[in-house]
KOLLUM-292234 format. One record per atom (N, C-alpha, C, O): atom name; x, y, z. Coordinates in nm, 2 decimals, decimal comma. Layout:
% KOLLUM-292234
name|east|north|up
CA|X|Y|Z
...
END
This chain:
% KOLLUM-292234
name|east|north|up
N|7,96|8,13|8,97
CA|8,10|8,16|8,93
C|8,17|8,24|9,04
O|8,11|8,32|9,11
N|8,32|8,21|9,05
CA|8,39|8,31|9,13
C|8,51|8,28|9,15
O|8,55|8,17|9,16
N|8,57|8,41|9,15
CA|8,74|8,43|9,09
C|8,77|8,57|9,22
O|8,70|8,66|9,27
N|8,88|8,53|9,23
CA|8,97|8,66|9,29
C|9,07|8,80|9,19
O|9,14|8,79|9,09
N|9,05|8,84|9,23
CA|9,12|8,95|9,18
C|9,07|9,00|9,00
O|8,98|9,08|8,97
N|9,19|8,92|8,90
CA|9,14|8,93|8,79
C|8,98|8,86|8,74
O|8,87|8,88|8,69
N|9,08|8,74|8,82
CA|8,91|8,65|8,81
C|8,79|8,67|8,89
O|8,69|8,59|8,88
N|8,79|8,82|9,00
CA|8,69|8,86|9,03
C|8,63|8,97|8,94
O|8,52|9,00|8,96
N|8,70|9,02|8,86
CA|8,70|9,12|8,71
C|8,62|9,05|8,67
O|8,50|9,08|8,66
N|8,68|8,93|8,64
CA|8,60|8,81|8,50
C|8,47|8,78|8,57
O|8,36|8,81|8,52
N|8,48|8,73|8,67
CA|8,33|8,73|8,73
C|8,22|8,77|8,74
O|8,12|8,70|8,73
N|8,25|8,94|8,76
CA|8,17|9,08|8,74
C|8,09|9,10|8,60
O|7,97|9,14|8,59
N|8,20|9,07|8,51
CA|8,22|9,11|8,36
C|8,11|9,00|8,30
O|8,00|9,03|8,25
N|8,15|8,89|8,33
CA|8,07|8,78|8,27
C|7,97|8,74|8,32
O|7,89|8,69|8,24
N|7,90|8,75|8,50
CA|7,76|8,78|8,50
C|7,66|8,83|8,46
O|7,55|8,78|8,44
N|7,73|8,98|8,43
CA|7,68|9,08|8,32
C|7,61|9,02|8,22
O|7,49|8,99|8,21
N|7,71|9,01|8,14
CA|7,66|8,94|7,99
C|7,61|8,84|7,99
O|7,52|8,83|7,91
N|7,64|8,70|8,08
CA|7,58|8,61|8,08
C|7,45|8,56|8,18
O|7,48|8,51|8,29
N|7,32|8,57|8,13
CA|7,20|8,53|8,22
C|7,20|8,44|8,27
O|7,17|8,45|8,39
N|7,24|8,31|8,21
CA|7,26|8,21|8,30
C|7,35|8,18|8,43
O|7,31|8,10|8,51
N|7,43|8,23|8,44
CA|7,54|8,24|8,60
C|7,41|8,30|8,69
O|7,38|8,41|8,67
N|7,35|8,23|8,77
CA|7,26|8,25|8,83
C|7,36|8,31|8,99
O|7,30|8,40|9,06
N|7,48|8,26|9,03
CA|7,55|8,33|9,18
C|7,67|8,35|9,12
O|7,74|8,26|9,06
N|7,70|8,50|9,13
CA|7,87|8,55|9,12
C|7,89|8,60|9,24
O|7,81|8,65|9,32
N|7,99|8,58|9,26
CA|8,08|8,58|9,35
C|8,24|8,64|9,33
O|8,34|8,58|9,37
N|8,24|8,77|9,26
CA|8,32|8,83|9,30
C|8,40|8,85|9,39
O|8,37|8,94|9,46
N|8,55|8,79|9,43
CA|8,62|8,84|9,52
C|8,77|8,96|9,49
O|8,88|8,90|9,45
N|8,78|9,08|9,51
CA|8,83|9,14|9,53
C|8,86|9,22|9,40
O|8,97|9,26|9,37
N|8,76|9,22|9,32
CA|8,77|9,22|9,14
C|8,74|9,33|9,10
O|8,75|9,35|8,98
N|8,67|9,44|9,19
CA|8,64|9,59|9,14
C|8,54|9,65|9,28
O|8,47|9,58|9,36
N|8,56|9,78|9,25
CA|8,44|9,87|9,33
C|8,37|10,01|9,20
O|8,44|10,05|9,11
N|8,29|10,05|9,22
CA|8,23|10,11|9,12
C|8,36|10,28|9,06
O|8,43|10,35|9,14
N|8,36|10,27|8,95
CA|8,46|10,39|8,89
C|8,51|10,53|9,01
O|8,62|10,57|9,03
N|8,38|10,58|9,07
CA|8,36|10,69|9,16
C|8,50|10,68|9,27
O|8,55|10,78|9,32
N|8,55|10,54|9,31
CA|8,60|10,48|9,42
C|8,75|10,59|9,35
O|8,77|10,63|9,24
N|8,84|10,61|9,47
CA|8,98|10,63|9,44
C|9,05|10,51|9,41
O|9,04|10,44|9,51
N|9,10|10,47|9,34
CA|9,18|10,37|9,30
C|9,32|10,37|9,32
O|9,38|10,47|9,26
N|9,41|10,26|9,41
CA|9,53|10,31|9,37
C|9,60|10,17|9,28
O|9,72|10,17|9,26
N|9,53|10,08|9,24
CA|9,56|9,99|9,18
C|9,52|9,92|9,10
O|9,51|9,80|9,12
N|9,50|9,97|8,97
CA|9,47|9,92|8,84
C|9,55|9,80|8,70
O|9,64|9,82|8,63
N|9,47|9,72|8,73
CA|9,51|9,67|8,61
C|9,47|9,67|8,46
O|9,35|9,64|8,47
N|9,52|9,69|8,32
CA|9,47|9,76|8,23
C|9,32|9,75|8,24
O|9,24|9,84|8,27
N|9,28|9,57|8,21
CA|9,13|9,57|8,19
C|9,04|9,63|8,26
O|8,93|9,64|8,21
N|9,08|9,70|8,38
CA|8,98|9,71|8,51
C|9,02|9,90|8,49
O|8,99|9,97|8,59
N|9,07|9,96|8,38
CA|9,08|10,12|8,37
C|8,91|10,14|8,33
O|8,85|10,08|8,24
N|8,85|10,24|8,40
CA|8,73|10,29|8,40
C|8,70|10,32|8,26
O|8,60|10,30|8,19
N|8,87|10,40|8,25
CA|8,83|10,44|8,04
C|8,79|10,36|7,97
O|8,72|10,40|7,87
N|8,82|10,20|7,97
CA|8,79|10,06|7,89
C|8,65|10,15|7,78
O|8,57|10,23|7,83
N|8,67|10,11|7,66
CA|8,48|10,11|7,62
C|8,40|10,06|7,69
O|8,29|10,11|7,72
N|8,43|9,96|7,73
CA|8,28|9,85|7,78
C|8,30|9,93|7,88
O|8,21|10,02|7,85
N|8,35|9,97|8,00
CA|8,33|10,05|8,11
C|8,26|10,16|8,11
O|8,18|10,19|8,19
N|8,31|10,25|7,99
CA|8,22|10,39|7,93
C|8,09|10,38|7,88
O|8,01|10,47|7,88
N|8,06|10,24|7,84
CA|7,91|10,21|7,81
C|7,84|10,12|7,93
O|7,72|10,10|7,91
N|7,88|10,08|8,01
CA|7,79|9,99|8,10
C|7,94|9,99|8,26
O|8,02|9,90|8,29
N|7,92|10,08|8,30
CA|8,08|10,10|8,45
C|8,05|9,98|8,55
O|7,95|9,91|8,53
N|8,11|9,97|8,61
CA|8,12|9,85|8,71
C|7,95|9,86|8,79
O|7,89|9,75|8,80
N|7,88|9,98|8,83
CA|7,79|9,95|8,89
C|7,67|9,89|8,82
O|7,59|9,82|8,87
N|7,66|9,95|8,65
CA|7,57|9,89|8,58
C|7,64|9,77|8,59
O|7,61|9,75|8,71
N|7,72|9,67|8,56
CA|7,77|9,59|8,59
C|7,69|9,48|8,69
O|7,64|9,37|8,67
N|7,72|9,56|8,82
CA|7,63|9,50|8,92
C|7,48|9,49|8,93
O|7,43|9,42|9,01
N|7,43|9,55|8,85
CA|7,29|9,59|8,83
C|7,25|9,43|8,70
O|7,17|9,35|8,72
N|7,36|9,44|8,57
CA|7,28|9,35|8,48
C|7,33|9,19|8,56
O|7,25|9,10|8,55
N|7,46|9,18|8,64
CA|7,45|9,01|8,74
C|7,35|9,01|8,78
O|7,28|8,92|8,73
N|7,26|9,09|8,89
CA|7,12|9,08|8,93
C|7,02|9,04|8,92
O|6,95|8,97|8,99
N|7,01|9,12|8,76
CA|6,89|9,18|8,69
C|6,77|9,11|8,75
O|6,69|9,16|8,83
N|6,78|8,97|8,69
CA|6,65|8,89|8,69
C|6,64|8,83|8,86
O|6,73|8,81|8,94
N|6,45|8,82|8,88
CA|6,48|8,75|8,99
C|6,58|8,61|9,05
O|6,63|8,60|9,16
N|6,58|8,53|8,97
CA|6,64|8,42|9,00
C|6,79|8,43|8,99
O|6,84|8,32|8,98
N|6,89|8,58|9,01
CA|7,02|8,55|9,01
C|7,06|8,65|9,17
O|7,00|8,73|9,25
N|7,21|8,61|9,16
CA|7,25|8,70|9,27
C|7,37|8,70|9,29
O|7,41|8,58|9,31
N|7,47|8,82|9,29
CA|7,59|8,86|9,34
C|7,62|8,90|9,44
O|7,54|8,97|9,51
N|7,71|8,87|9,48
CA|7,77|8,93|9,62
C|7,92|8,94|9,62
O|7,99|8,83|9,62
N|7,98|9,07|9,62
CA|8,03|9,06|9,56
C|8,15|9,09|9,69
O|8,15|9,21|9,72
N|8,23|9,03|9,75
CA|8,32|9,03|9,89
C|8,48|9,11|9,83
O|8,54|9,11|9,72
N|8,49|9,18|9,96
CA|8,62|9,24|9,93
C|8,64|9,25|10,06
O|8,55|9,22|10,14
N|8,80|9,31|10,11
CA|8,84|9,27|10,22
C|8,90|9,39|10,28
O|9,00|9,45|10,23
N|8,81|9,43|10,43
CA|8,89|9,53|10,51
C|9,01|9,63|10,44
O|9,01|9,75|10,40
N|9,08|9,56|10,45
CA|9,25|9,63|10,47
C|9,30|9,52|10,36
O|9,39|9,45|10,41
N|9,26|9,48|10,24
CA|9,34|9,47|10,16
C|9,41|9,56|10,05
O|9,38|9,65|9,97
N|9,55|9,48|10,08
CA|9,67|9,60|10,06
C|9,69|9,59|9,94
O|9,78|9,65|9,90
N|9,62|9,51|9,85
CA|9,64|9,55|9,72
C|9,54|9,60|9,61
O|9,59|9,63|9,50
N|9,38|9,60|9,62
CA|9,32|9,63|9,56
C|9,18|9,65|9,67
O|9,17|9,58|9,77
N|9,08|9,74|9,63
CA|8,97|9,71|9,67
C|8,90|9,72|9,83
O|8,79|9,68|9,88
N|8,98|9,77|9,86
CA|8,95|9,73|10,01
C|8,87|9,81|10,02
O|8,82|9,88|9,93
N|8,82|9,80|10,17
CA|8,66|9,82|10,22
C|8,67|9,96|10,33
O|8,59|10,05|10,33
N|8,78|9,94|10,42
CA|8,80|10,00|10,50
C|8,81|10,18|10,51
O|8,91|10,22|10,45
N|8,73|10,28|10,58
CA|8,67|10,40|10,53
C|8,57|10,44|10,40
O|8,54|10,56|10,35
N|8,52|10,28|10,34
CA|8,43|10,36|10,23
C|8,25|10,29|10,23
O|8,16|10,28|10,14
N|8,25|10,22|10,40
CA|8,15|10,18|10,43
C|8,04|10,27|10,37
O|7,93|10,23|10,33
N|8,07|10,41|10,39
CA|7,93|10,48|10,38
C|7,88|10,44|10,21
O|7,78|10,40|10,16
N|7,99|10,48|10,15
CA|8,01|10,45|9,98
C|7,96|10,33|9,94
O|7,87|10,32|9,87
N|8,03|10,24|10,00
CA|7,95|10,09|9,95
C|7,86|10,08|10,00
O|7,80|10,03|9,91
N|7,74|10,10|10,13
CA|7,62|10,10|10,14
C|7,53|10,14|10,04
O|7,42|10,09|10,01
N|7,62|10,26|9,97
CA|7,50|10,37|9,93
C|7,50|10,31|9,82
O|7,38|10,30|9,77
N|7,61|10,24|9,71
CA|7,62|10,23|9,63
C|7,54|10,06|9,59
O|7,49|10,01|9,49
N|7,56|10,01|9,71
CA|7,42|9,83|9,73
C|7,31|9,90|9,72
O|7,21|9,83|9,67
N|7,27|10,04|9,76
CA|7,11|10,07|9,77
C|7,06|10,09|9,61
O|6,96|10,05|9,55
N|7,19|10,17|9,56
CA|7,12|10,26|9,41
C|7,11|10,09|9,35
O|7,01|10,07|9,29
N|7,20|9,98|9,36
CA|7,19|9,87|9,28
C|7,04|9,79|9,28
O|6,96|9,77|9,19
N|7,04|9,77|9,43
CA|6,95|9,67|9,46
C|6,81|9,72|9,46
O|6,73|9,63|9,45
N|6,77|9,91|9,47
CA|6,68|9,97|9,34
C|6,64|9,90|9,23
O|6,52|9,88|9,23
N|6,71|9,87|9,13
CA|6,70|9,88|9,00
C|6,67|9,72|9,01
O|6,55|9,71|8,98
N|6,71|9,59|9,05
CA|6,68|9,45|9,00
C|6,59|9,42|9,11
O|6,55|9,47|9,21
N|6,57|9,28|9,01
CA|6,47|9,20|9,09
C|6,50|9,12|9,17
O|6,42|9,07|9,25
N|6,67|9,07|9,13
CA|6,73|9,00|9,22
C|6,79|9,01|9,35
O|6,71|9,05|9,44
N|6,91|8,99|9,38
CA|7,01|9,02|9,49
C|7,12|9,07|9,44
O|7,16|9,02|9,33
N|7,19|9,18|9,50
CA|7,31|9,22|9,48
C|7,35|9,29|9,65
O|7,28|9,37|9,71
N|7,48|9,24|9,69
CA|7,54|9,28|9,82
C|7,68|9,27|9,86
O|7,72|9,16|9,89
N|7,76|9,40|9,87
CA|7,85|9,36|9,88
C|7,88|9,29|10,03
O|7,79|9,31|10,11
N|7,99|9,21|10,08
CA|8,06|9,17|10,19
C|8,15|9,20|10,21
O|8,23|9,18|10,11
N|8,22|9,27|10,32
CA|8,37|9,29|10,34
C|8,39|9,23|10,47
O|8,31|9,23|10,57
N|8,50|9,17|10,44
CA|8,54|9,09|10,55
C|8,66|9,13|10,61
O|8,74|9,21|10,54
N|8,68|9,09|10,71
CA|8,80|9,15|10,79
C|8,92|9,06|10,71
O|8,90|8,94|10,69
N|9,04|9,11|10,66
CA|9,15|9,06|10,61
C|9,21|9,21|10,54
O|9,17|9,33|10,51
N|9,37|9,11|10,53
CA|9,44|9,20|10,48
C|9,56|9,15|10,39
O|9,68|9,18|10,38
N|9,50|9,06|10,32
CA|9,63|8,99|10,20
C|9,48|8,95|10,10
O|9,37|8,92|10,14
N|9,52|8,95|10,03
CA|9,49|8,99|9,86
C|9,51|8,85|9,82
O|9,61|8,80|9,76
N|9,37|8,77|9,88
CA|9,36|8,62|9,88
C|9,19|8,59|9,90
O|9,11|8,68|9,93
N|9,15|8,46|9,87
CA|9,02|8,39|9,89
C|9,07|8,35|10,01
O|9,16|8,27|10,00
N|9,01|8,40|10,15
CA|9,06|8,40|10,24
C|8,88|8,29|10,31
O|8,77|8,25|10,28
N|8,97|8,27|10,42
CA|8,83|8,16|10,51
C|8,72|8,15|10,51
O|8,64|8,07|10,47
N|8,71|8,31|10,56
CA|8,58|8,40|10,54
C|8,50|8,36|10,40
O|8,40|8,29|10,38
N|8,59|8,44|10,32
CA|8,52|8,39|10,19
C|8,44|8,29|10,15
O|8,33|8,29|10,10
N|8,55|8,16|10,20
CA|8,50|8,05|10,16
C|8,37|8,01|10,22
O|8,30|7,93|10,16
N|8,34|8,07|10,38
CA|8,23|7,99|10,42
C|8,15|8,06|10,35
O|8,08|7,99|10,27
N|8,12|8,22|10,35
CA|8,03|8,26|10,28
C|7,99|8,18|10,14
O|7,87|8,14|10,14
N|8,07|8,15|10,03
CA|8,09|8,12|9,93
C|8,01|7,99|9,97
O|7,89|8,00|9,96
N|8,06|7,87|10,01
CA|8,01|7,75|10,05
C|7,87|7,77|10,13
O|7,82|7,66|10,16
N|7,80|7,88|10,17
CA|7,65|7,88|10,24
C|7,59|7,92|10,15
O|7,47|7,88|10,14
N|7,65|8,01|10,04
CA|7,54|8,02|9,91
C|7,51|7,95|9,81
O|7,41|7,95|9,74
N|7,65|7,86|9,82
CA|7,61|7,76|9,76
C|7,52|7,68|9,79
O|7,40|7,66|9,75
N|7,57|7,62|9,88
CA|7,43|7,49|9,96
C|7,29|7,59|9,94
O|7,18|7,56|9,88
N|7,31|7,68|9,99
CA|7,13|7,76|9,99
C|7,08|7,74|9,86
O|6,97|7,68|9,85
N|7,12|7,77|9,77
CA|7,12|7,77|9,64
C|7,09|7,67|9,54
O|7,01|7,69|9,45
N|7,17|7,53|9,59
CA|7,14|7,39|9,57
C|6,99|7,35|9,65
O|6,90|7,29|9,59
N|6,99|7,38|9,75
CA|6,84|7,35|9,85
C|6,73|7,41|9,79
O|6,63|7,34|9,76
N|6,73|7,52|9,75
CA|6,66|7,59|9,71
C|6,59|7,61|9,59
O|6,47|7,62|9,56
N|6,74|7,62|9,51
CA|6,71|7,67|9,35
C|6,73|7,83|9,31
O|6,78|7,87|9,21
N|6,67|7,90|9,42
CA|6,70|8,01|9,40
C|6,75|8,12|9,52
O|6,71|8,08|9,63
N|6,83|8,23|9,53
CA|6,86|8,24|9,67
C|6,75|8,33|9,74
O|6,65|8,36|9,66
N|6,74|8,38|9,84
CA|6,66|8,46|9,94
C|6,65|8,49|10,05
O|6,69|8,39|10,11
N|6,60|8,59|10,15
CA|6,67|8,62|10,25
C|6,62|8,50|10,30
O|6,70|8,47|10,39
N|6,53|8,42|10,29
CA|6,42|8,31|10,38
C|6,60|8,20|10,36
O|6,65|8,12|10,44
N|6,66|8,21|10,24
CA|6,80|8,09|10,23
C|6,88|8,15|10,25
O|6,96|8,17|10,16
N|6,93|8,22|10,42
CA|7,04|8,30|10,42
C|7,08|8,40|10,35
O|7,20|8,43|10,38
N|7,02|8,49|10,22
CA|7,10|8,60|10,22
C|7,12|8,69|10,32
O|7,23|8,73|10,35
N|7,00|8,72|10,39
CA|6,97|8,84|10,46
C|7,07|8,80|10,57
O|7,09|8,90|10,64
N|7,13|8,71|10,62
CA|7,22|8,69|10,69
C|7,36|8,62|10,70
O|7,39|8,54|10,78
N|7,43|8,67|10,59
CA|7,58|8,65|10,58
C|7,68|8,71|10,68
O|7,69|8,82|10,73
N|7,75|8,55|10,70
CA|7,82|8,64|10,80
C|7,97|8,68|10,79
O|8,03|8,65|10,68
N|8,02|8,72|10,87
CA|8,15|8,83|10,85
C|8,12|8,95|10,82
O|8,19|9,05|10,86
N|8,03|8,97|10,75
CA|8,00|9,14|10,74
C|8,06|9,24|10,79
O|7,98|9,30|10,86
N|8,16|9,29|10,79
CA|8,22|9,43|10,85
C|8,09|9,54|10,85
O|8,03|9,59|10,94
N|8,08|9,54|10,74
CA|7,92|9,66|10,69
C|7,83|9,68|10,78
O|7,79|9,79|10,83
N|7,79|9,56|10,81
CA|7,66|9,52|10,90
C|7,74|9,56|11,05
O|7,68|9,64|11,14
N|7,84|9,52|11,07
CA|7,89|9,55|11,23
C|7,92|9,69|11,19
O|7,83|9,77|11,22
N|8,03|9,76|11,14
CA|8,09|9,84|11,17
C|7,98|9,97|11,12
O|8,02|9,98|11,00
N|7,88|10,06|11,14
CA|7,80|10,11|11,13
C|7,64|10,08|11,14
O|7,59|10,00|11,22
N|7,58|10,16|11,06
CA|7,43|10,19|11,04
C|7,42|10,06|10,97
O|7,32|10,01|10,92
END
């Protein structure tokens, strides 16, 4: 599954709940409550119930959970309307480690270089290698390209 913006919300949301979506793909649809936000839309207010009982990074923890699933969840540099990546590299590292702790699966964010509040190129090839890996496979792993997605801002721009 995978959606931008709201429908990277829905993406997030419905991984969650639903076991079977074995790859979400998230684009540009939340970062965990802690983040400053300057752009909310109702569903995505931290106060939500469902957010007060299970926040965006539990969230990323139940898409996971099981070995056989995996999120990755892409957002973009300098995008100017939600989500962006740019100065909170240390934050999203730290926040893929507390995740990827707790499951047996994959969870990783990608930020890619862009700056419009779109499923931008990038995305897509990523998006289109997890897929094929995934079809070849069955299940994903670093041996099927996770461990090496490219565009990464994360991976270049720091530790």
């Amino acid at each position: 599954m995978m959606g931008l913006s709201g429908g990277g919300w829905t993406t997030t949301l419905a991984a969650a709940l639903d076991p079977r979506i074995q790859l979400s793909l998230p684009v540009a649809g939340s970062v965990p409550c802690s983040f400053d936000h300057t752009s909310w839309d109702f569903e995505q207010f931290c106060s939500r119930p469902y957010n007060e009982a299970c926040d965006y990074e539990c969230q990323y923890v139940l898409a996971s959970l099981e070995k056989e699933r995996t999120s990755v969840q892409m957002i973009h540099e300098f995008d100017p309307c939600c989500f962006h990546a740019h100065g909170r590299h240390d934050a999203i590292r730290a926040y893929n480690k507390r995740v990827q702790r707790q499951i047996q699966g994959h969870f990783e964010t990608s930020a890619t270089v862009g700056n419009i509040h779109e499923v931008n190129h990038r995305d897509k090839i990523v998006a289109g290698m997890l897929i094929d890996a995934l079809d070849a496979h069955g299940v994903l792993s670093n041996e099927s390209g996770l461990g090496h997605l490219p565009f990464n801002t994360l991976r270049r721009w720091g530790p």
